[in-house]
N, C-alpha and C positions, 0 to 999 in steps of 0.2 A: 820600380815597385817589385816587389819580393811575391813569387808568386807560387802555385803549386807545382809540381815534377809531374811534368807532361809525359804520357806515353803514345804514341801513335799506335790505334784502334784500327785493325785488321778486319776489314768488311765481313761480314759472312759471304758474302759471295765469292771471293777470293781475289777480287781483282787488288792488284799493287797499289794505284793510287788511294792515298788515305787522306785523312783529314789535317789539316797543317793548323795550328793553332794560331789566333791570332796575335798581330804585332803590334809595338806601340805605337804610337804618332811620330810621322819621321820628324827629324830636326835637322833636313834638308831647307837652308834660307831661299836657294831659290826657287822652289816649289809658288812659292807666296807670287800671289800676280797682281806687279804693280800697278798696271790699270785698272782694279778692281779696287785698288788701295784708294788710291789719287780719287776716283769718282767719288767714293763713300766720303770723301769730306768737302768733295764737293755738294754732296748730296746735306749733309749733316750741315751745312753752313745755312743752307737752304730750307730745312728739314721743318725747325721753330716755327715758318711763319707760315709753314703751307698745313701743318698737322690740324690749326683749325679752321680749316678752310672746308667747304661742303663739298669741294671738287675733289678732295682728299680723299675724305672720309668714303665720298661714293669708289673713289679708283682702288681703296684697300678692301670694299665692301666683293666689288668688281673679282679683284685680286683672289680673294678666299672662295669665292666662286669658281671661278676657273682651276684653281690649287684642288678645290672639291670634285671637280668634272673631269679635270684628265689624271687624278693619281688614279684611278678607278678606268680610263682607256687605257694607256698604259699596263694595266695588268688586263686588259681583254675582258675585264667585268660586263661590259659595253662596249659599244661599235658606233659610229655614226661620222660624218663628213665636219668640217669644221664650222661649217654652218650653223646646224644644230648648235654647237657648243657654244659658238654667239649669241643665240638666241637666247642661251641659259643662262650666260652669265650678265646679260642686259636685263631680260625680263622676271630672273629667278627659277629657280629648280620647279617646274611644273611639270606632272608626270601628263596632262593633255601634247607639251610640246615636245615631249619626249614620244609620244605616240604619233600624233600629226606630223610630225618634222623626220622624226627619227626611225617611223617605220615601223616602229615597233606593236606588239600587241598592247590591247588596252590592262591585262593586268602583270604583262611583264613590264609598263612602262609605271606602272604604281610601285613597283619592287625596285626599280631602277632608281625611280626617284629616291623611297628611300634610303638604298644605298648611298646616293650622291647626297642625300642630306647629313649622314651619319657621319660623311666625312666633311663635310660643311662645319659640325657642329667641333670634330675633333681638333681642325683648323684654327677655328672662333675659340677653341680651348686653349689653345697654342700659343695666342696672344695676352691668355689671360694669367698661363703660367709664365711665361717670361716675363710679366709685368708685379705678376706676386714675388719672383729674384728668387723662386725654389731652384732645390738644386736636383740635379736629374737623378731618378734610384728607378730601381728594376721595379719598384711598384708603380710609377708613372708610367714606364712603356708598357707594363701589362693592362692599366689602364683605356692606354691610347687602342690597343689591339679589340679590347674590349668593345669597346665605343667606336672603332670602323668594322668591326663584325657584328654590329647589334641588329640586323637583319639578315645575314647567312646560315645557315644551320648546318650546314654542309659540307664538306671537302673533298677534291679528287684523290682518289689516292691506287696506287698499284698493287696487287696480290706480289708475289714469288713467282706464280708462274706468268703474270705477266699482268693479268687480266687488269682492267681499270674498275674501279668499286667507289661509293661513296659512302661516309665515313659520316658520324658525329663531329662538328666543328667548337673542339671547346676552348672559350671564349678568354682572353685573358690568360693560360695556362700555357707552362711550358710543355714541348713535344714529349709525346710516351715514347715515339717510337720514330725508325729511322726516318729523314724525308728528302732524300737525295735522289736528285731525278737522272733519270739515263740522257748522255748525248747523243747528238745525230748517229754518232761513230760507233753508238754500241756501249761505250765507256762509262762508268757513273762521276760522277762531279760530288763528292762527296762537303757533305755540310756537317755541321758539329755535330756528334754522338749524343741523343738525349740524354747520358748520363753524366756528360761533361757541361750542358748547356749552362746549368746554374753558375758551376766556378769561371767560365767565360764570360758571362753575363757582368760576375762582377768585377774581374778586369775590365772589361770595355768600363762599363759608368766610372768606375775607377780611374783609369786611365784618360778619360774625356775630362774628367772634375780637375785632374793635374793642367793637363795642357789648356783647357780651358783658363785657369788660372795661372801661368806661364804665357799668357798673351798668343798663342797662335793664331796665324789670322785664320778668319774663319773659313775663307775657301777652303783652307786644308784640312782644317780640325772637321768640317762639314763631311765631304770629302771620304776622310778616315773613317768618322762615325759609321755614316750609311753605309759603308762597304763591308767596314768591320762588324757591322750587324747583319747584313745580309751574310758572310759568309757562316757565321754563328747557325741563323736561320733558325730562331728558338721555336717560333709558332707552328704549327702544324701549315696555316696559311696566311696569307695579309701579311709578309712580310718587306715586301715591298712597297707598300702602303705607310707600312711605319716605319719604315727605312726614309723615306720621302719627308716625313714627319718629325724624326728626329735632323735629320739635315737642315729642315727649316726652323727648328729652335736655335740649330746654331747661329745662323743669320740673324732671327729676332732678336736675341740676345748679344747684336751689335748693332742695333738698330736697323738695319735692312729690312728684308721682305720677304715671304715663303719662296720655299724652292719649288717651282713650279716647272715641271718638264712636261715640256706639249709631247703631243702624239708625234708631229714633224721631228722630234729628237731622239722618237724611241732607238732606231737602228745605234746612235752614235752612242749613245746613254748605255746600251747594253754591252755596244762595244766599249766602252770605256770600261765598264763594270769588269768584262771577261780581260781587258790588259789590267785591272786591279787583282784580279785572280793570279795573276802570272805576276805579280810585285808591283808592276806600273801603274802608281795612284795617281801620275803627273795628267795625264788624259780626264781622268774623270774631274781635278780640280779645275781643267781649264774650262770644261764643260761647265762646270757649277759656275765659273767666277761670271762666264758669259752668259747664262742664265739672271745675274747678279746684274750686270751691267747692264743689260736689256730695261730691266726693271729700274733700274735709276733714272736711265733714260727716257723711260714713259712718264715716272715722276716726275724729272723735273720740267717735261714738256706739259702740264696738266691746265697748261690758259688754254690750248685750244679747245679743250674741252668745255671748258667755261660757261659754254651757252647752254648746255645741258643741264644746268643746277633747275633742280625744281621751283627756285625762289627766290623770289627778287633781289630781298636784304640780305640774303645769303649772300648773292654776286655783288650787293652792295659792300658787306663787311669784309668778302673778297677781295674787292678791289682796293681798298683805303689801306686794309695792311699790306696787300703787295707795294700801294705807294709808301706806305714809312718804310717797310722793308726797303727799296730801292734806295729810299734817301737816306738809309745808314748802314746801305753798303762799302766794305770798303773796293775803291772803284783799281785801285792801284792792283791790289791781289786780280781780281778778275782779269784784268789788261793784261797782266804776263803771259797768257796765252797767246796775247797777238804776238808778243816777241818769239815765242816755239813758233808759230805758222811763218812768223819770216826766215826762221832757222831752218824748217822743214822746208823750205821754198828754197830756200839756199842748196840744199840735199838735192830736191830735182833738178836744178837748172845743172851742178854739176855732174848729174848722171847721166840727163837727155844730152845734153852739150858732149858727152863723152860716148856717145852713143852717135850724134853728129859727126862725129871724127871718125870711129870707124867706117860711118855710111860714104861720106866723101870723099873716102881712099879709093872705093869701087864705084859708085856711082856714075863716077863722072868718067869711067870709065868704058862703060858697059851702054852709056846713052848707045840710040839707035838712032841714024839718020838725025831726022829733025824734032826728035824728042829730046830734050832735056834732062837727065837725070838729077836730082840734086835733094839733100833734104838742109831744114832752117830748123831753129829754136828761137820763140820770143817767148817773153815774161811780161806780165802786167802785175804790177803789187797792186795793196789795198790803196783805193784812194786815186792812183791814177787813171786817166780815161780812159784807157781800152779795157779797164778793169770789166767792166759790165758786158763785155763780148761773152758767151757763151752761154747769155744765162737760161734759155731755154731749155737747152740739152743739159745744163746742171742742177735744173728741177726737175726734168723730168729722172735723171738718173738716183735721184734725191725718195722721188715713188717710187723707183721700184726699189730700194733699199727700205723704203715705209719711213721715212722720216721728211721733217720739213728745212729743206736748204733757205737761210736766212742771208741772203747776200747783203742786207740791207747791215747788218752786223761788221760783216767782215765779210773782202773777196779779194782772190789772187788767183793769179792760173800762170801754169808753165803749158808751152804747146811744142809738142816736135811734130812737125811733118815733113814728109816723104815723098817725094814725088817724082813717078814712073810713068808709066803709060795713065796712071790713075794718082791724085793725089791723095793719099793719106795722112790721118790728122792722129795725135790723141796726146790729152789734154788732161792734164792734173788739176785738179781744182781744192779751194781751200773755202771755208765758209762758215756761216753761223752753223748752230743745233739749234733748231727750235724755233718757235715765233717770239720766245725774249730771251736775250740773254743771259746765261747763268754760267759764264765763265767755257763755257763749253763750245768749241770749233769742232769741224769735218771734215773729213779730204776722201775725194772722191777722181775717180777715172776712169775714161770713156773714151771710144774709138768712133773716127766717122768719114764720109769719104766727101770731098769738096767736088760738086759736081758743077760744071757751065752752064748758066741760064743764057738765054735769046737773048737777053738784054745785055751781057756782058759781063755780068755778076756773076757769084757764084751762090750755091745753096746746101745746105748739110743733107745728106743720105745715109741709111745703113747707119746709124746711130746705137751703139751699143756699148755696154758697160765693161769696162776693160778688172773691174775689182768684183770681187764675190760678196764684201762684204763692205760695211761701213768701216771708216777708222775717224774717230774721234780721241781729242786730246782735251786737256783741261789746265785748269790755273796752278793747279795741286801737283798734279807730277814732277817729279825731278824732270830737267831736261834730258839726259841721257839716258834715262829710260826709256821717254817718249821717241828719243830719234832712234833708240834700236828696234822698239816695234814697230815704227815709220819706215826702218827699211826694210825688213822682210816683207811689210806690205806692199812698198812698194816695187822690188825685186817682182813681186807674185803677179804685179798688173802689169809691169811691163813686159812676163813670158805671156800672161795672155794677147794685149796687146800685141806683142811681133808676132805673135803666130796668127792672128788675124790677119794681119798685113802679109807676111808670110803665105799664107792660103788663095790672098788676092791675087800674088804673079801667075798663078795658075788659070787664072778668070784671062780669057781673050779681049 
């Protein structure tokens, strides 16, 4: 797109760094993250028969709540533990529980509320414009600004000589004047020059309406957007707010879900933000795609919740189209998952097994008197009997990840152990997602120490998670994509794992 003749704007202040114009959407392919891909049509095959379901409707109701409550932590509007914010997004924006729960005074928790309502309402707008197929113009974002600042009057702002002052907040309007805040270091971080914001303004929607229609997936185009507006930075304030807002149109508008960044993400969210300042947009899209994924995941897990519906026929007419849906699934696409988790099971056994070989070059070595040094590798696939070994420690590892291990789905496990003065164990495991299956497996990894009972037996100790995170696959991904992010994950459990092990020759 053919644009104006940029001049780089020399601060009054004098300092060198200046404002860099923004850029268009990269046309980097592999930006795009294919596990965010692969879900969404898991998610979309699924999507039909769950959207009239009451369990739905309350988890999106749920959803715009919480999107209302933390865009507003996130920018430090409010403060309060995650407690409170459950309470909010269960029982509704009440400014009693915002007071009672959250500490606050009784008429700063009336202003609080409606703050978090104003962006409840701009959310609930969000759905309503992507559903009317408008297309995005600098009068809708100055709308959006409008309708999250409909109860602030106010802005911080800094004199020259330093002092901090507060300001008329006008609502919907681009900046009169500069609003570049100084770093820890003294340095200012310059944002668009008010007198440039309009011609930038209409690059970005410009530039979004192309890519947009050029198919970019949305983690990037999301991504781009919110970054490329916050560096602009038109509003005097709230631009964070509808930076969060525009992100989440880009999602709705492929059927997904708002972008919702808890408080638990600020540190990484900002740090992602500040590597998009320095060119690297890669960070913030993986951020977003895992925000994306999160939320697919809670979807399609939405039986458990089940019980929760207010009414009876509800869970009645619930349940009758989960069964047509079941019975006109096709069962073959779904099942190719189990083919990847034998593929991925093939991955561990020959990297534990190759990890074996190292250990029993020295082990057998190094034994002491009448200790034995030695380590082993067994495999149980799905279906055969020792498959159901470990299922305790595989649900329990399953909580602290927050999700629900479905062994009854699908289960496999690789196990290497070790054994020195102390035997050590750790254990790959493969398994459903969820309480039904919707094409979606887990693999999980845990460390634990095999201690001798009286009786001759042995018993599991020291039980601990050898992976940081979930990894789940689906029926939808190419295989080779699956097994390259299968291996960095699994590369990542197994330095945890030996360095636990590692830490125990130290133990007498």
């Amino acid at each position: 797109m053919a644009g104006p003749t940029w001049t780089k704007i020399t601060p009054s202040d004098g300092e060198k760094e200046m404002y860099e114009p923004i850029l268009p959407v990269p046309q980097d392919s592999s930006f795009a993250q294919p596990e965010l891909s692969a879900l969404a049509s898991v998610w979309n095959d699924r999507r039909e028969s769950l959207e009239v379901e009451g369990t739905f409707q309350e988890f999106l109701r749920r959803m715009q709540r919480e999107w209302a409550i933390e865009t507003g932590i996130i920018e430090r509007l409010y403060q309060w533990d995650r407690g409170v914010t459950e309470l909010l997004i269960e029982h509704g924006v009440e400014a009693t529980i915002i007071s009672h729960r959250g500490g606050l005074p009784e008429q700063r928790s009336r202003h609080v509320a409606n703050v978090i309502q104003d962006q409840l309402d701009v959310v609930d707008g969000l759905f309503a414009f992507v559903k009317g197929e408008q297309q995005l113009t600098e009068h809708y974002i100055r709308s959006i600004h409008q309708q999250l600042t409909a109860h602030q009057e106010r802005t911080e702002a800094r004199t020259p000589s330093g002092e901090t002052v507060y300001i008329e907040l006008r609502r919907g309007e681009y900046k009169k004047h500069p609003n570049s805040p100084r770093k820890p270091d003294g340095s200012t971080h310059h944002y668009c020059p008010p007198e440039l914001v309009t011609d930038e303004m209409q690059r970005l929607v410009t530039w979004y309406q192309e890519a947009s229609d050029s198919g970019v997936p949305p983690e990037v185009l999301a991504a781009w957007l919110h970054h490329r507006f916050t560096q602009i930075h038109p509003f005097q304030d709230g631009n964070g707010r509808v930076a969060r807002a525009l992100g989440s149109i880009v999602f709705l508008k492929h059927r997904l879900f708002p972008l919702v960044v808890r408080d638990k993400d600020r540190t990484p969210y900002l740090d992602s933000l500040e590597a998009a300042d320095r060119g690297e947009l890669r960070p913030l899209i993986t951020l977003f795609a895992q925000r994306q994924q999160s939320a697919i995941l809670d979807a399609l897990n939405l039986e458990r919740d089940a019980h929760k519906a207010k009414y009876a026929e509800q869970i009645l007419e619930s349940a009758f189209l989960r069964l047509k849906s079941r019975a006109a699934r096709e069962k073959d696409r779904l099942n190719a998952v189990f083919e990847t988790a034998a593929e991925l099971g093939v991955m561990v056994q020959e990297r534990l097994l190759g990890l074996k070989s190292i250990l029993d070059e020295t082990l057998t070595e190094i034994g002491q008197g009448d200790v034995n040094y030695w380590a082993d590798v067994k495999h149980a696939a799905d279906n055969e009997d020792r498959a159901h070994y470990f299922y305790n420690q595989i649900v329990d590892a399953a909580r602290q990840l927050n999700y629900f291990a479905n062994t009854n789905t699908y289960r496999s496990w690789t196990r290497l152990a070790i054994s020195t003065r102390q035997r050590f164990e750790l254990v790959v495991s493969f398994h459903g997602y969820g309480h039904e299956f919707q094409g979606v497996l887990a693999a999980s990894a845990f460390t634990s120490l095999r201690i001798p009972r009286e009786d001759g037996g042995t018993e599991f100790s020291h039980v601990r998670p050898a992976s940081t995170s979930l990894f789940q696959f689906n029926y939808q991904e190419p295989l080779e994509s699956t097994k390259s992010r299968f291996s960095h994950w699994l590369e990542s459990s197994l330095a945890i794992a030996l360095t636990e092990w590692s830490n125990l020759l130290d133990t007498p």
